[in-house]
C-alpha positions in Angstrom: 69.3 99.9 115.5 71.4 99.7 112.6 75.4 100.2 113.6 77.6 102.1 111.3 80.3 99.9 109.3 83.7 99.5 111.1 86.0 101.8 108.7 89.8 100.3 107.8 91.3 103.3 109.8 88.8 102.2 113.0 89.7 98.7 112.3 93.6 99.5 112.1 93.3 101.3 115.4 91.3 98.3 117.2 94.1 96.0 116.5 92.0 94.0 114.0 95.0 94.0 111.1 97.5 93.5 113.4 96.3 90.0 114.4 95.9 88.9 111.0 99.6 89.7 111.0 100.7 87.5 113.7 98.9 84.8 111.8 101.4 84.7 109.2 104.3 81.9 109.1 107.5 82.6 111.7 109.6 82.8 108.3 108.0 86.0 107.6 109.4 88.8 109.8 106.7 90.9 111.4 108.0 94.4 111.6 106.6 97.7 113.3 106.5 101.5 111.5 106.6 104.3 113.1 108.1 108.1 113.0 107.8 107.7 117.3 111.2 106.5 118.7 108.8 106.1 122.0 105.9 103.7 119.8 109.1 101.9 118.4 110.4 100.8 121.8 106.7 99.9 123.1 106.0 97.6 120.0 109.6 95.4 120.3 107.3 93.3 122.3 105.5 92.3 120.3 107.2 92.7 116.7 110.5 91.2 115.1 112.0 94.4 114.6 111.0 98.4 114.1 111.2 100.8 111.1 111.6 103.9 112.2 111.7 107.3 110.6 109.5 108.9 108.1 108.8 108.1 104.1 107.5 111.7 103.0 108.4 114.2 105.5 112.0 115.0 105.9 110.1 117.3 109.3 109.1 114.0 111.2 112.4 112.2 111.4 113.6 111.7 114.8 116.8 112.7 115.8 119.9 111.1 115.8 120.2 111.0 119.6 116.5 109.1 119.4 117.5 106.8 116.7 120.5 106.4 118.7 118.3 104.5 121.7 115.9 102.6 119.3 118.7 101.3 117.2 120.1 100.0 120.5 117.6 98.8 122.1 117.2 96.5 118.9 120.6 95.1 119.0 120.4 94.4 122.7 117.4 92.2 122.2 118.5 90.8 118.7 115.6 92.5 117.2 115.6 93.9 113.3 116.1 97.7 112.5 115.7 100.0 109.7 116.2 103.7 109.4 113.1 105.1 107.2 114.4 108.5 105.2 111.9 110.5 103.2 111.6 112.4 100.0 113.9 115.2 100.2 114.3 118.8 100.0 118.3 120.6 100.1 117.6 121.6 103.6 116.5 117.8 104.6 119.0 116.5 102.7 121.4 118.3 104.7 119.7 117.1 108.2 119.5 113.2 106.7 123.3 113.9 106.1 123.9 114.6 109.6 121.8 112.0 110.8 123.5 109.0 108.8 127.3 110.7 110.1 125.7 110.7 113.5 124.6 106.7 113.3 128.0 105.9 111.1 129.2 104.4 114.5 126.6 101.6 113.8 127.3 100.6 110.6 126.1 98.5 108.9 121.5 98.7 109.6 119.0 98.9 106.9 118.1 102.7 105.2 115.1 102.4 103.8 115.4 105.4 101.1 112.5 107.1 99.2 114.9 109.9 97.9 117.9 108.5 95.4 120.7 111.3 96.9 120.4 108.8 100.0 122.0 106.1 98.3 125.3 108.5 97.8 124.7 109.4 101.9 124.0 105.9 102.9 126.8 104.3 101.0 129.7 107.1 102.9 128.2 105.9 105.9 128.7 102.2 105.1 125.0 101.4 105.3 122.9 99.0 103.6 120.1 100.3 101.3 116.7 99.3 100.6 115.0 100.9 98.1 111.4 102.2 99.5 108.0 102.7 97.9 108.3 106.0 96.4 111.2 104.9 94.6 109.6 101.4 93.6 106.3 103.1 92.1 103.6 101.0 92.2 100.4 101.4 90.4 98.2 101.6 92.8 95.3 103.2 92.4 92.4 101.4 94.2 90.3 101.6 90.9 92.4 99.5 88.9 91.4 96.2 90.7 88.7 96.7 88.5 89.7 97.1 85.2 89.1 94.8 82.8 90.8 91.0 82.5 93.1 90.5 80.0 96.2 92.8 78.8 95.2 95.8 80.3 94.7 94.3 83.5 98.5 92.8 82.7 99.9 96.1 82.3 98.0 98.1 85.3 99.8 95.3 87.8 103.4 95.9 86.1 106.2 97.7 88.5 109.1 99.6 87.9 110.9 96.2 89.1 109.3 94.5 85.9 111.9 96.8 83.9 115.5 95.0 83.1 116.9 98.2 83.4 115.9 99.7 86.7 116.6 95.9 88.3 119.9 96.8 86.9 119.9 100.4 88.2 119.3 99.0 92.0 121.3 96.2 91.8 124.4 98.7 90.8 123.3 100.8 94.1 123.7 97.7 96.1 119.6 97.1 96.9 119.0 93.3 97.9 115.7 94.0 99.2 112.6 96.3 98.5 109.2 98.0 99.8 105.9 97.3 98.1 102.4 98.1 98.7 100.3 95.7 99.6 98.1 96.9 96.3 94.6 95.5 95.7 94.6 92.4 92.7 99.0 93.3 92.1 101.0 90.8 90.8 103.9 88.3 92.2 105.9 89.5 94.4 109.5 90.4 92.2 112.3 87.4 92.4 115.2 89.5 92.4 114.8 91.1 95.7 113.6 90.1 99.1 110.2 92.1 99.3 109.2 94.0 102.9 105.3 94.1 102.3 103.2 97.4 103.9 100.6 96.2 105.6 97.2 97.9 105.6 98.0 100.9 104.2 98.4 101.8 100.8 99.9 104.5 99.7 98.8 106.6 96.9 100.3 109.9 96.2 102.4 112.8 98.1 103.6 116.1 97.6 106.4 117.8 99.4 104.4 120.9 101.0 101.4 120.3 103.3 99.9 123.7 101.9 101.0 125.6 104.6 99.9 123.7 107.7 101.7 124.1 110.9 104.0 121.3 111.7 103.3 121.7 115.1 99.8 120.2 114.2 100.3 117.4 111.7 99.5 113.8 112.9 95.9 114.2 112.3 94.5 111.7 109.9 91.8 113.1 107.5 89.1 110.9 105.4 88.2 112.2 102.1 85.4 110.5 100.4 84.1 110.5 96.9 80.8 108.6 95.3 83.7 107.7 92.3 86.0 105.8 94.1 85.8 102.2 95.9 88.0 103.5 99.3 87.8 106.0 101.4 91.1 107.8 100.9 93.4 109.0 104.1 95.4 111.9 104.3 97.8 112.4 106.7 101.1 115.2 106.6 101.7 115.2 103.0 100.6 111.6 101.8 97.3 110.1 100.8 96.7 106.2 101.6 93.3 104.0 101.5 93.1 100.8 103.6 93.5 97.3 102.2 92.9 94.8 104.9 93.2 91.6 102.8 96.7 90.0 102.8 97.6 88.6 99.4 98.2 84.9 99.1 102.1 85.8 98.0 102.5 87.3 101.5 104.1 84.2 103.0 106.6 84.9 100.2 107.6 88.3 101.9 110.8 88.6 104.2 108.8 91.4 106.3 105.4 92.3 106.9 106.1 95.8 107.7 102.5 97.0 109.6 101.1 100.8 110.6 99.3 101.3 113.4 98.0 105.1 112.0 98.9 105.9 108.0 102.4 106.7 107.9 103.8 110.1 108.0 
């Protein structure tokens, strides 16, 4: 009997990525993602260090009091910790504003920020910022590790942190380190910063409404297939990923693997 191919998501969930993972050099710091204060405390056993929080949803961040045990439970064991914060609307803006007053106590920890009115937030608190994928931008469209050799191919693997001028712009915001994709056929990872690497999903694309679902049952992970593209795509809340279970060979020149378990939320 023929068996069914093993899909990234099934492969994710079985563990498989995360071994490849702990095959990488001890210089590379192995982190854990999650929106779960409960998953982050379960995974300091086996990981450097957690992210916690959310990239798109401004809905799934854990509260302050939650943070407030993870963050910690890190320091206790001399494990790394980053706040994740989302894409913002006014009324998350306002809650993330709490939040960060809430932690201020434990300044100075990693904010990873998708949103650029966090780096005003982060900076009253006295935290350090890291600027996270949405606001890096990478092209990543699974497609384009196709396209043709050459100058085109050149262009499709440029980020916004090939641009003098946005290296500039997070340089004045005080970023020293960044989030990438780990994006099918990209380029070297950027010199200027030290580079957290997101390990196996990719993220594609977001929006900020989840066309009227019920909070109450997000989580779910949906698989949307066409005959035009190479991946299977994976959406989750209000983000779409696709699986890339190949580490680059410029991983060992990452600071952090940072590594999902499910497709972020």
């Amino acid at each position: 009997m023929r068996r069914n191919k093993t899909t990234g998501i099934e492969a994710a969930r079985a563990g498989r990525y995360e071994s490849l993972v702990a095959l990488l050099p001890a210089s590379v710091k192995k982190v854990f993602l999650t929106s779960s204060p409960r998953e982050a405390l379960g995974a300091l056993d086996r990981f450097d260090g957690v992210h916690l929080g959310a990239e798109f949803c401004a809905r799934r961040m854990p509260r302050a009091s939650e943070i407030r045990v993870v963050l910690e439970e890190c320091r206790r064991r001399g494990k790394l910790f980053s706040l994740v914060t989302p894409v913002m609307d006014d009324p998350g803006a306002a809650r993330m504003k709490r939040i960060l007053n809430a932690l201020g106590e434990y300044a100075p920890f990693d904010v990873v920020i998708n949103d650029y009115g966090t780096f005003d937030l982060a900076a009253g608190a006295g935290l350090v910022p890291v600027a996270g994928r949405v606001i890096i931008k990478q092209k990543s469209d699974p497609r384009l590790a196709a396209a043709p050799r050459g100058t085109v191919r050149g262009l499709l693997k440029q980020t916004s942190c090939d641009n003098t001028e946005f290296r500039a712009l997070l340089a004045g915001l005080g970023v020293k380190r960044i989030e990438m994709d780990n994006v099918p056929g990209a380029g070297p990872l950027p010199e200027d910063f030290s580079v957290s690497l997101h390990f196996p999903y990719v993220f594609l694309t977001m929006k900020m409404t989840c066309g009227g679902a019920d909070c109450r049952s997000c989580g779910g992970t949906f698989v949307l297939k066409s005959p035009r593209l190479p991946v299977e795509l994976l959406l989750r809340g209000n983000a779409q990923f696709y699986v890339n279970g190949r580490l680059p060979e410029t991983a060992g020149g990452a600071g952090r693997i940072v590594f999902s378990a499910e497709p972020p939320a």
